[in-house]
C-alpha positions in Angstrom: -5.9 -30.8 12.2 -3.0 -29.9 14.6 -2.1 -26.8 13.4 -4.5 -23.6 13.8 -4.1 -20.3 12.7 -3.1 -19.2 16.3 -0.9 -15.9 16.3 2.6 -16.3 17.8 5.1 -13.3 18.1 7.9 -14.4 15.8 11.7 -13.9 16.2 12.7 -10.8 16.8 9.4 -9.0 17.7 7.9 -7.5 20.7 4.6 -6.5 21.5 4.9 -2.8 22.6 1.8 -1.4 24.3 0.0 1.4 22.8 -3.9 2.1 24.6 -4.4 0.2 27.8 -4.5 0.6 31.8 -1.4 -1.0 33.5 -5.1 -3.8 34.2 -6.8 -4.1 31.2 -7.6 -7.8 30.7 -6.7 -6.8 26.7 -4.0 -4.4 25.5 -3.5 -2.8 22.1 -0.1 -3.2 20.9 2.1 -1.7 18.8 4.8 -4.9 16.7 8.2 -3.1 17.4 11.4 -4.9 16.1 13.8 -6.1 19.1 16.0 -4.4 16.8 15.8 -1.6 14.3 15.7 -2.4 10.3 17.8 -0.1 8.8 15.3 0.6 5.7 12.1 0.4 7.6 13.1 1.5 11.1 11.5 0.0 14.6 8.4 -1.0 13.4 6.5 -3.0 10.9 5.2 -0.5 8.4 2.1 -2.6 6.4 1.4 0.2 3.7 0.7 3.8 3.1 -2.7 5.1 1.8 -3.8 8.3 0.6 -4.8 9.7 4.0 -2.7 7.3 6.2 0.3 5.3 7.3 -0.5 1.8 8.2 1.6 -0.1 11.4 1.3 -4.2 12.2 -0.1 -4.5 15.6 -2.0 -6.9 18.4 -4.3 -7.8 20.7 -2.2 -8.9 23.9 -3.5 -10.6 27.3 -1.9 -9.6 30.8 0.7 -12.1 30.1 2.0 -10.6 26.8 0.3 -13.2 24.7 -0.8 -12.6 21.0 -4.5 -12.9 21.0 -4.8 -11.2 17.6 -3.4 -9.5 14.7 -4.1 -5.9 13.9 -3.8 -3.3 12.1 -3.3 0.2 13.2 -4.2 3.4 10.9 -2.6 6.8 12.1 -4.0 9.8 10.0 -1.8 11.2 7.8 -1.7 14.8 6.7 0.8 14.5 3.6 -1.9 14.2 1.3 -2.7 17.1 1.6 -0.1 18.8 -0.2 -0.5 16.1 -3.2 -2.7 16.1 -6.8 -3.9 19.3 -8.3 -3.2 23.0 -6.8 -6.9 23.7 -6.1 -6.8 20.4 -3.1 -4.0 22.3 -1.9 -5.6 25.4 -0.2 -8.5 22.9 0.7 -7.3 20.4 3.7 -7.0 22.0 7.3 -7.4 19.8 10.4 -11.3 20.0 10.6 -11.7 18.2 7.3 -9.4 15.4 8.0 -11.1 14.9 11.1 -14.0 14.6 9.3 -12.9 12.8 6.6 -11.3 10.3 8.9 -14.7 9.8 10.6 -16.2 9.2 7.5 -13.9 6.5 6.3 -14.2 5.1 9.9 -18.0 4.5 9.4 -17.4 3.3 6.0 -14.8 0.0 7.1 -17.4 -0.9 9.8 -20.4 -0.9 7.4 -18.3 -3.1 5.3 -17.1 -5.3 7.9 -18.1 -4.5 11.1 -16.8 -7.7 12.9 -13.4 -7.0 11.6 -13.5 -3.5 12.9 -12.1 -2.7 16.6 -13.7 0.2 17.7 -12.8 3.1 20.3 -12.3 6.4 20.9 -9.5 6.7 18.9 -11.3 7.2 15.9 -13.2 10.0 17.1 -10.9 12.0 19.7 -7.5 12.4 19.4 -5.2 10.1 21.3 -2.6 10.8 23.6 0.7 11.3 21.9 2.9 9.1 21.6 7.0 8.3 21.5 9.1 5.4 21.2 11.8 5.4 24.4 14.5 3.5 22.7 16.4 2.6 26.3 12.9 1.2 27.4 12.0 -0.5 24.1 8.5 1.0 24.3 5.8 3.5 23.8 5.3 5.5 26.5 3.9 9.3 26.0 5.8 12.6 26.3 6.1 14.1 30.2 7.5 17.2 30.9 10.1 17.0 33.4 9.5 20.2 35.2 5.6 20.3 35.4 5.1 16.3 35.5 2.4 16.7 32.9 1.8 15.1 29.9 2.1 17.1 26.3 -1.2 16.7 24.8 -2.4 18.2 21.4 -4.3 21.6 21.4 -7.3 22.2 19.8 -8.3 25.3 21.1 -8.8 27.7 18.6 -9.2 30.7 21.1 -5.9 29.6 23.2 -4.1 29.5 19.8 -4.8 32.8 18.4 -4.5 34.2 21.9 -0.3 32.9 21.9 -0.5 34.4 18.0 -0.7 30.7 16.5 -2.7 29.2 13.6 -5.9 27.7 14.8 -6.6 24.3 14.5 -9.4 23.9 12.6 -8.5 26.0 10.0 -5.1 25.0 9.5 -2.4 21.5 8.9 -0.5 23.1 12.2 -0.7 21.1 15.3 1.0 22.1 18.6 1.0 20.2 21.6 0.7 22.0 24.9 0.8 21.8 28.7 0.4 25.2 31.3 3.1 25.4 33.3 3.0 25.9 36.9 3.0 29.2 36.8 0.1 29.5 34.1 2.1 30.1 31.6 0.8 28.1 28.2 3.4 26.4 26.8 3.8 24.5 23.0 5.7 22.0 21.0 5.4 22.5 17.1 4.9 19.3 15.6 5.6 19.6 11.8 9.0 21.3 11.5 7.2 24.6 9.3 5.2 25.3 11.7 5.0 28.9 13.0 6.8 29.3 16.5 7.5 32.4 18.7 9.0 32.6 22.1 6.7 30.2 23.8 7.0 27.5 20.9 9.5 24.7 20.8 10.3 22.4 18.3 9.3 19.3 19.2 12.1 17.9 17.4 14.5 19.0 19.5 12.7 18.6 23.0 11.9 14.8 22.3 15.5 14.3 21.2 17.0 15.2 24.6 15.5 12.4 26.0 16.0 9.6 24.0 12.5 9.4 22.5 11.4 8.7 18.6 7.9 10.1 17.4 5.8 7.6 16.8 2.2 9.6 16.6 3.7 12.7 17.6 0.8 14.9 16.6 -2.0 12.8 18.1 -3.6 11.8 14.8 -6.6 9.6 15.0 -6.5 6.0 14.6 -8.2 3.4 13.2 -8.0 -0.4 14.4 -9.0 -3.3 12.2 -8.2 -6.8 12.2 -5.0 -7.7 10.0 -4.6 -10.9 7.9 -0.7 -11.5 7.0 -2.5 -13.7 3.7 -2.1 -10.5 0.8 -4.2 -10.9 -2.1 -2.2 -11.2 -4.6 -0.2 -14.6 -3.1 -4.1 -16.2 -2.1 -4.7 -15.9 -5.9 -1.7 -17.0 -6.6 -2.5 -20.2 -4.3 -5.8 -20.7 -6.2 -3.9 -20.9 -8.8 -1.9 -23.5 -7.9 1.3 -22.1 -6.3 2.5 -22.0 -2.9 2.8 -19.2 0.1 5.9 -19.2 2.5 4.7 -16.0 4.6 4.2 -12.3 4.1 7.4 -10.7 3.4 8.5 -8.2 6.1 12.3 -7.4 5.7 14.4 -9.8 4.3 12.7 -13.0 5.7 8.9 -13.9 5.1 7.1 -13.9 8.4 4.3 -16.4 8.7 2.1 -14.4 11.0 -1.2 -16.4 11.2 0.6 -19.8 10.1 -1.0 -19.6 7.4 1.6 -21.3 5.1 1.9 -24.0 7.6 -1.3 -24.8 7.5 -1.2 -25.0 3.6 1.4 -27.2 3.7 0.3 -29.6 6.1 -3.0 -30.4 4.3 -1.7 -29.2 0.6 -1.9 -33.2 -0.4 -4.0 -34.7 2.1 -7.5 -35.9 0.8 -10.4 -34.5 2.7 -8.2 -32.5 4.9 -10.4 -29.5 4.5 -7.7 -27.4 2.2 -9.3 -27.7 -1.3 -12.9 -29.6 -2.1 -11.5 -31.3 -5.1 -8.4 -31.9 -3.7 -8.5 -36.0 -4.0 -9.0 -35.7 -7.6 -6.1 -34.5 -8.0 -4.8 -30.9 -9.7 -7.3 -31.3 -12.7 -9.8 -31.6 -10.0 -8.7 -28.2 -8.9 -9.8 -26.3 -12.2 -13.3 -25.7 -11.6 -13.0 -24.9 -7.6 -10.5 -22.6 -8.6 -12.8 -20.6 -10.8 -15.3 -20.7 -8.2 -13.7 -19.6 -5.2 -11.9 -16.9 -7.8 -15.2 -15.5 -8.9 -16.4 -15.5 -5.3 -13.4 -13.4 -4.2 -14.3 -11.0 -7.1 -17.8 -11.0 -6.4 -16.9 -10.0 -3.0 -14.7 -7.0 -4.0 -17.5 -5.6 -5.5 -19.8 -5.8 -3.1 -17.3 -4.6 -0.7 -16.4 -1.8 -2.7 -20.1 -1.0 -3.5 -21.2 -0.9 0.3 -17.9 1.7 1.1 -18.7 4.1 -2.2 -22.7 3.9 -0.8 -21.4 4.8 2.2 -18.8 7.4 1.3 -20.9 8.9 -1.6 -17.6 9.2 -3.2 -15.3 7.1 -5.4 -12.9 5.0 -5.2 -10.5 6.3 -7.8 -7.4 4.2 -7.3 -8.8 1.3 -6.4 -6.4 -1.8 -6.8 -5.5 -5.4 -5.7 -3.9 -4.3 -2.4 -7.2 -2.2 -1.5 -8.3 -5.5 -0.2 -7.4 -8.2 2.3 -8.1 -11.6 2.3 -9.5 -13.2 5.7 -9.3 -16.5 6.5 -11.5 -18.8 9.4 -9.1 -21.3 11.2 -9.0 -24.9 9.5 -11.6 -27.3 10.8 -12.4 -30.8 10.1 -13.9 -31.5 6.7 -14.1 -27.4 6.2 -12.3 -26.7 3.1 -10.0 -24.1 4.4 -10.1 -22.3 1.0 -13.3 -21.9 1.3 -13.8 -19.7 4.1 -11.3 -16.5 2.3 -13.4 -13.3 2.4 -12.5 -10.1 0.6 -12.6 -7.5 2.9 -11.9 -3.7 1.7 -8.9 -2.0 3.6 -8.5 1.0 1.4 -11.1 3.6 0.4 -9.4 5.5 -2.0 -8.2 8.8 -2.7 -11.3 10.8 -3.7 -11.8 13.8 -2.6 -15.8 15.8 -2.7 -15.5 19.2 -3.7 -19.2 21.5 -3.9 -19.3 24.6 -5.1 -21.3 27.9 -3.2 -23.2 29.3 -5.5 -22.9 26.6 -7.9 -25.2 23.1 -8.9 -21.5 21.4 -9.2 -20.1 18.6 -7.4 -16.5 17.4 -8.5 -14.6 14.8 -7.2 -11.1 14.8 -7.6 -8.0 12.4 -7.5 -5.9 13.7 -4.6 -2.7 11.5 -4.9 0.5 12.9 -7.4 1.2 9.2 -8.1 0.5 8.7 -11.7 -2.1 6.1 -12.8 -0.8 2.6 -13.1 -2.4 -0.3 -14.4 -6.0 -0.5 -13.0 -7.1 3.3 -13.9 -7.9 4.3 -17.3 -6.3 6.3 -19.5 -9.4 8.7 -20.9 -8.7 10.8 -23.8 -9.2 13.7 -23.0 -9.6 17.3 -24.2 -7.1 20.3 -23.7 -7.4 21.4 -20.3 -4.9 23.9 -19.8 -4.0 27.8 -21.0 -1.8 30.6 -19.7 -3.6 33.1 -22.3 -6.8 33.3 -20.5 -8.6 36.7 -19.4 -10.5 37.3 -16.0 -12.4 40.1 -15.9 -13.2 40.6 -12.0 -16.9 41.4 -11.8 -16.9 41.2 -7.3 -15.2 40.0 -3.9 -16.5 39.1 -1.3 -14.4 39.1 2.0 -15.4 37.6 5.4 -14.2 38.1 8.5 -12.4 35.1 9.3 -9.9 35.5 6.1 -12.2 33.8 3.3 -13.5 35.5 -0.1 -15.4 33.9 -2.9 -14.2 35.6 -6.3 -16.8 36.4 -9.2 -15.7 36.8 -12.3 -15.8 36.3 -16.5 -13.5 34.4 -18.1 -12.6 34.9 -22.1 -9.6 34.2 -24.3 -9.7 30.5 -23.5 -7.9 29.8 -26.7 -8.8 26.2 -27.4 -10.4 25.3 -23.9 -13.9 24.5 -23.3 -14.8 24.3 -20.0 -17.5 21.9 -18.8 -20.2 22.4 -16.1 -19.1 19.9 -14.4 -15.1 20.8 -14.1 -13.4 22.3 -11.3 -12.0 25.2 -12.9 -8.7 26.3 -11.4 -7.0 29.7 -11.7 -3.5 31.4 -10.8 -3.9 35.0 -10.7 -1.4 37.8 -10.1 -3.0 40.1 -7.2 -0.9 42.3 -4.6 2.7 41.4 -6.1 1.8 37.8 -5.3 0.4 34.8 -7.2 -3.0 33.1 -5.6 -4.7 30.1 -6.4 -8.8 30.3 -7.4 -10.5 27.5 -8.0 -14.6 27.1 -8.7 -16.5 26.4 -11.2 -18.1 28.0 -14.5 -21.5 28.6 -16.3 -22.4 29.9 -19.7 -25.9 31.0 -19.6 -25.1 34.1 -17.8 -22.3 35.6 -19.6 -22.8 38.0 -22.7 -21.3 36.8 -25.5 -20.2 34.0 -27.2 -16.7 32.1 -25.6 -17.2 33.9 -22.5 -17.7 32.0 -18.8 -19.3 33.3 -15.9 -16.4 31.8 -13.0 -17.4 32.1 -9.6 -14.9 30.5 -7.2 -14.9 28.6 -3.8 -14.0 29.6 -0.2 -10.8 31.1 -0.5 -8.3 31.5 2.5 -6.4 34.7 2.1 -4.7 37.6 3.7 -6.4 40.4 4.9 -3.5 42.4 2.5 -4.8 40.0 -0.3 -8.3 40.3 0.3 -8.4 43.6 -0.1 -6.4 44.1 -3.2 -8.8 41.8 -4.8 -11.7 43.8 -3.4 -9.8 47.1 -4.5 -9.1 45.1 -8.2 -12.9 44.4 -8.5 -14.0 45.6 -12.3 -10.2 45.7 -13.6 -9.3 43.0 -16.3 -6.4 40.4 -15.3 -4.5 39.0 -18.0 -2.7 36.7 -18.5 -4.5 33.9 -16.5 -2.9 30.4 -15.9 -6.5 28.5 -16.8 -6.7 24.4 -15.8 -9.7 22.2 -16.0 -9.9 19.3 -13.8 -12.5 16.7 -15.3 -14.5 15.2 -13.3 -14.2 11.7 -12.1 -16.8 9.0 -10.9 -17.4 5.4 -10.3 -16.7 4.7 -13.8 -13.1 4.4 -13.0 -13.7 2.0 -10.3 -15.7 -0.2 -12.6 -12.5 -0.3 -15.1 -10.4 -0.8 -11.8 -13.3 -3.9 -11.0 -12.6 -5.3 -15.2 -8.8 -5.4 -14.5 -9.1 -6.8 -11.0 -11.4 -9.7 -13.0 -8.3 -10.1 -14.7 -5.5 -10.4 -12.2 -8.1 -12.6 -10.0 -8.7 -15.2 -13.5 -5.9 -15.6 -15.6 -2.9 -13.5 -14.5 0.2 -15.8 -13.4 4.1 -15.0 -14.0 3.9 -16.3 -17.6 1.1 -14.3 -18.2 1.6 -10.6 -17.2 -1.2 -8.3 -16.4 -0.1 -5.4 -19.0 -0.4 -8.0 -21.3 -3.6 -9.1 -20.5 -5.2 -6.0 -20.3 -3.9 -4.7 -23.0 -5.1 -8.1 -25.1 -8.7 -7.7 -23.0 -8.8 -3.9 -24.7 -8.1 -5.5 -28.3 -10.8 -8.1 -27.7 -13.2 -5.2 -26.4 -12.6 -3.2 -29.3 -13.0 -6.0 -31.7 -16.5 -6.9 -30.3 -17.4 -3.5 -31.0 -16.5 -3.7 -34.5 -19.1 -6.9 -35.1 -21.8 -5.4 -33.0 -24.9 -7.1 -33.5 -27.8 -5.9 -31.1 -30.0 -9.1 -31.9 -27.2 -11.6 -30.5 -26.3 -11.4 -26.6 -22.9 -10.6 -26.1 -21.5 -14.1 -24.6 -23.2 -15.8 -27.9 -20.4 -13.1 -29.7 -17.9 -13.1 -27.6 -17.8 -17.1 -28.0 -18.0 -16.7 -31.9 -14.9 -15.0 -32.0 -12.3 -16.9 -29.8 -13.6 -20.1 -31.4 -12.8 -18.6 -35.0 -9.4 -17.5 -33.7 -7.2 -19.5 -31.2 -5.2 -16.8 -30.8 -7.6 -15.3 -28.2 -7.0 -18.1 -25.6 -3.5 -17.6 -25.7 -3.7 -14.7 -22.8 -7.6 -14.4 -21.8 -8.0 -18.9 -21.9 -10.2 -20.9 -19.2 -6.5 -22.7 -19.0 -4.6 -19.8 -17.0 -7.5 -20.7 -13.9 -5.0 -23.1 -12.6 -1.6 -23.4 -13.3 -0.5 -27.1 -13.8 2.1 -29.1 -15.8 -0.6 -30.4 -18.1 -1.5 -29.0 -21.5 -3.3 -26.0 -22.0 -6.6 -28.0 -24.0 -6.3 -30.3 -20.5 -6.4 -27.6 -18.3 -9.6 -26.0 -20.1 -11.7 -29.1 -20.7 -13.5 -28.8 -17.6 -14.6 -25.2 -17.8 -17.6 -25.2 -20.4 -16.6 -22.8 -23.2 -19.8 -21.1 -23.2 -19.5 -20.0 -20.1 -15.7 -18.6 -19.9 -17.4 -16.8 -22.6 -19.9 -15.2 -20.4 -17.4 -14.9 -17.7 -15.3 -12.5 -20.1 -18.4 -11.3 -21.7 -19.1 -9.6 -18.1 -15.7 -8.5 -17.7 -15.8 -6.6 -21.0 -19.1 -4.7 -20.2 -17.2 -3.7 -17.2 -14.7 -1.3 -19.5 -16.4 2.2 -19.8 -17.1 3.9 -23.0 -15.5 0.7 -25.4 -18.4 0.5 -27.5 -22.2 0.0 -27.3 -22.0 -3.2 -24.9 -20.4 -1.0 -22.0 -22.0 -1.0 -18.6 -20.8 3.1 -19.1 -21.0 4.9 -21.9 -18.6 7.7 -20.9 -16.6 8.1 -18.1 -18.0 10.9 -15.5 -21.5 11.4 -16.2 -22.9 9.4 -13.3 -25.0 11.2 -10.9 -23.7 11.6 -7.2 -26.4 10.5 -5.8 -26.5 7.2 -7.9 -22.4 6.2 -7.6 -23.1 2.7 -6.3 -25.8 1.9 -9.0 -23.2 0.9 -11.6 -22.4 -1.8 -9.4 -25.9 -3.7 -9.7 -25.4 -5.3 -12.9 -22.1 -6.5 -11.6 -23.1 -8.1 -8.8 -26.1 -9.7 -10.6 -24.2 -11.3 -13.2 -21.6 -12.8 -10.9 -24.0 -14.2 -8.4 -25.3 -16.4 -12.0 -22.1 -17.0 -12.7 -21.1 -18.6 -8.9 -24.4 -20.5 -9.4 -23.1 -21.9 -12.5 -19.4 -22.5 -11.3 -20.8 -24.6 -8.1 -22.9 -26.7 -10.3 -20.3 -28.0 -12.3 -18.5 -28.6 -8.7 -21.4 -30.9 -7.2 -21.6 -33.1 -10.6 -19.4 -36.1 -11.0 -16.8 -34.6 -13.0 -14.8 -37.5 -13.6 -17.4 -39.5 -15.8 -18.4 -36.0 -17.7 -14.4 -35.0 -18.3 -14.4 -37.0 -21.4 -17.6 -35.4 -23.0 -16.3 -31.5 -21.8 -13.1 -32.4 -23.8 -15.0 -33.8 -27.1 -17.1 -30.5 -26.6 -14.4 -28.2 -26.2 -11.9 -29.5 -29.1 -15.7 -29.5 -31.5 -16.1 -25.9 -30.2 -12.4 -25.0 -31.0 -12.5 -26.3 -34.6 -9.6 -28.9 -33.3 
């Protein structure tokens, strides 16, 4: 094997450092374009999650050479003006940080050798600019002072210029003290509030030719980057071929990894695919393994992060995950090494209530849900009829007050526990946002909700109007429940993962498939038996009706030329039957067989539980899969087909 997956800068990049001494034996590096891409700009922008933007970067030696490919996080605040009002008034610096750690810990618990750790995770980083004459980073001196801008998070020197203060609020300023001890600052977000010792910094990076790269000295996370996505390595066990990731126009092969499958696609033994010699047919089976392996990873993967988290998921997806690969060695079946590794950890966000035995978690992101989240029926959750009788505030000091009230006239709204209960209230010639939770026990009469709410930032003016409005009635209220969400919805996300990873391919659409694996689900309901396990069912009814195989068959494993009752024979019908038996359990609240029998009524404290099942049932199922690898396939392939056209009624 010639050809390893050795990293090598391609055409048209450049390595631009980002965190190292002039020295350092190892530099992290930013992937900047030699030139900029009019859609995408300088640099190569991998994705964007919920809480951050996600750049392609390196490991260099002293001698500029690629020792390994990375990925570099920068924290984003946008989020935090997404999903429902009540997240709105929540986010300020502090929690981010926080957050950020969280998620930090998180990514190393599930793969702490892919993880690069430093300081940036913890402590904000110097900021930095792209100097287009230089064609680098470098970060922001001022001319005058010599000093370098560096962000401000002191609270005390921030209210003492008449700013925000970090920790409580989105604003960020950057700041030197001049030599005359003067304290000067650069606004980073364009809102922010200025006076006559504030400066955009906009404008004062402009002047000198510089483009803000992590302007506002986010925190970072570094991780190791594979350039393999998910959704071409299933394709590849599926029998198609990868050119390279596509970044711009042209696919760039960053780890070589579609040279390397196409030197040893056809070679026998060269480490590429176990079964390779025999053929595609030979194929089938190892496919199905090293699919279900890959699955079986995700939700272990995704188990460890929500243990970790003690959140959800909530949008989990194909691209939450990466697919890392060891280099090729000799008789090493390169296929063989892929590990699911989970890049993403969702969207969730914790709220708790003071005051309150409620814990919500909420779906931060305005992007509606797509494919792998559910679509719960749900109750009405909204009114603009609603009444709030204001029983007490209570202000603090610091520009908070929690809200006590009763809430009545819900028209046909009926709040749970559980719900974050939002409300827009007209106090002080202005409209505010409450948002808390409810309980019925202690309110009088019948229809009526005791409503205390959460920390609530306000203006002194505000504050006291709602102190001075305490046992007036306010009506009409603007009323929304938020349901609340759990790890139910990642196990749906995990059922139509199961899908794309199995039998998805370009003839055979996921919203197809999911939709036909909902009509299957719904039909086993139906013929519920509780004296039959639900494979032995399952098998019963896509035996009776061909129709079945037709989008959820063993034959969309592997794509080939051959027939579809070829490309089945040498999976075992019983157990595709268990194999979609387990997927179906995975769908929340379809009918008695369901892992979940409603979607969010798991505890907190036991999110990662619904996982155990999961894992159980696919670690049988790789047992079965890589027994029907080590047998000798070619003298059974005869019997598996007589079997399979018997069990078919053909």
């Amino acid at each position: 094997m010639t050809n390893q997956l050795a990293p090598s800068m391609p055409q048209g990049f450049q390595a631009c450092s980002l965190i190292a001494p002039a020295d350092a034996a190892v530099r992290l590096c930013l992937v900047g374009r030699a030139k900029p891409d009019p859609v995408t700009g300088w640099f190569v922008l991998i994705r964007e999650t919920f809480e951050a933007r996600v750049f392609l970067g390196c490991l260099t030696d002293q001698r500029g050479h690629v020792l390994q490919w990375v990925q570099i996080a920068i924290q984003s605040p946008d989020f935090a003006t997404d999903g429902p009002e009540a997240l709105r008034q929540h986010w300020n610096n502090h929690l981010l940080d926080m957050r950020w750690k969280a998620t930090c810990r998180a990514a190393s618990a599930t793969a702490e050798e892919s993880v690069i750790s430093g300081s940036w995770e913890i402590d904000p980083p110097v900021p930095m600019f792209f100097d287009i004459a230089a064609g680098q980073l470098r970060a922001f001196v001022d001319p005058d002072s010599g000093q370098t801008w560096t962000l401000c998070r002191d609270d005390a020197l921030l209210a003492a210029n008449g700013l925000p203060a970090y920790s409580t609020s989105l604003f960020r300023y950057l700041h030197i003290r001049s030599a005359d001890g003067q304290d000067l600052f650069l606004a980073v977000q364009d809102d922010a509030p200025q006076n006559q010792n504030v400066q955009a910094l906009r404008d004062a990076v402009s002047a000198h030719g510089l483009i803000p790269w992590n302007a506002g000295g986010y925190l970072l996370h570094v991780r190791r980057f594979s350039s393999f996505p998910v959704e071409h390595f299933l394709d590849v066990l599926g029998g198609a071929t990868y050119e390279g990731l596509p970044v711009g126009k042209m696919p760039a092969d960053f780890d070589r990894i579609g040279e390397v499958l196409r030197e040893t696609g056809e070679k026998a033994g060269s480490g590429t695919v176990f079964l390779g010699r025999h053929g595609k047919r030979g194929r089938i089976i190892e496919s199905l393994h090293l699919k279900l392996k890959f699955l079986a990873d995700a939700v272990r993967q995704t188990q460890i992060a929500v243990r970790h988290l003690q959140r959800p998921i909530l949008n989990l997806r194909c691209s939450s995950f990466q697919v890392e690969m060891a280099d090729p060695a000799v008789a090493l079946p390169f296929l063989w090494t892929a590990q699911a590794r989970l890049i993403d950890c969702g969207d969730a966000t914790k709220l708790e209530f003071a005051d309150a035995h409620a814990v919500v978690f909420m779906r931060g992101s305005k992007t509606a849900p797509g494919v792998y989240q559910p679509i719960v029926e749900g109750r009405d959750m909204s009114t603009d009829q609603a009444v709030l009788r204001l029983r007490g505030v209570t202000a603090e000091a610091d520009g908070g007050c929690f809200v006590d009230g009763t809430l009545s006239n819900l028209q046909s709204v009926v709040p749970r526990l559980d719900d974050l209960v939002c409300l827009r209230v007209g106090v002080d010639n202005q409209r505010i946002l409450l948002a808390g939770a409810v309980e019925s026990d202690s309110a009088l009469a019948s229809g009526e909700y005791r409503f205390r709410s959460m920390r609530q930032p306000v203006s002194p003016a505000v504050a006291e109007a709602l102190k001075t409005a305490a046992g007036s009635t306010l009506q009409p209220v603007w009323l929304q429940c938020v349901a609340r969400m759990d790890t139910a919805y990642d196990l749906y996300s995990i059922a139509v993962l199961a899908l794309r990873v199995l039998v998805v391919h370009a003839e055979n659409p996921l919203p197809v498939v999911v939709d036909e694996l909902h009509s299957l689900a719904r039909q086993i309901a139906i013929e519920h038996a509780s004296d039959r396990p639900l494979g032995a069912r399952i098998l019963d009814v896509i035996t009776r009706d061909s129709r079945w195989n037709q989008s959820l068959g063993s034959h969309h494993v592997f794509r080939s030329t051959d027939t579809a009752e070829q490309n089945g024979d040498l999976i075992p019908l019983q157990l595709w039957a268990e194999i979609l038996a387990l997927v179906v359990e995975m769908i929340p609240a379809a009918g008695p067989d369901s892992l979940c029998r409603a979607y969010g009524t798991i505890p907190p404290a036991a999110l990662a539980n619904v996982f155990d099942p999961v894992t159980d049932k696919l670690d049988r199922l790789l047992i079965q899969t890589r027994s029907l690898i080590v047998i000798d396939w070619q003298v059974n392939r005869e019997v598996h087909a007589v079997i399979r056209r018997f069990q078919m009624g053909m």
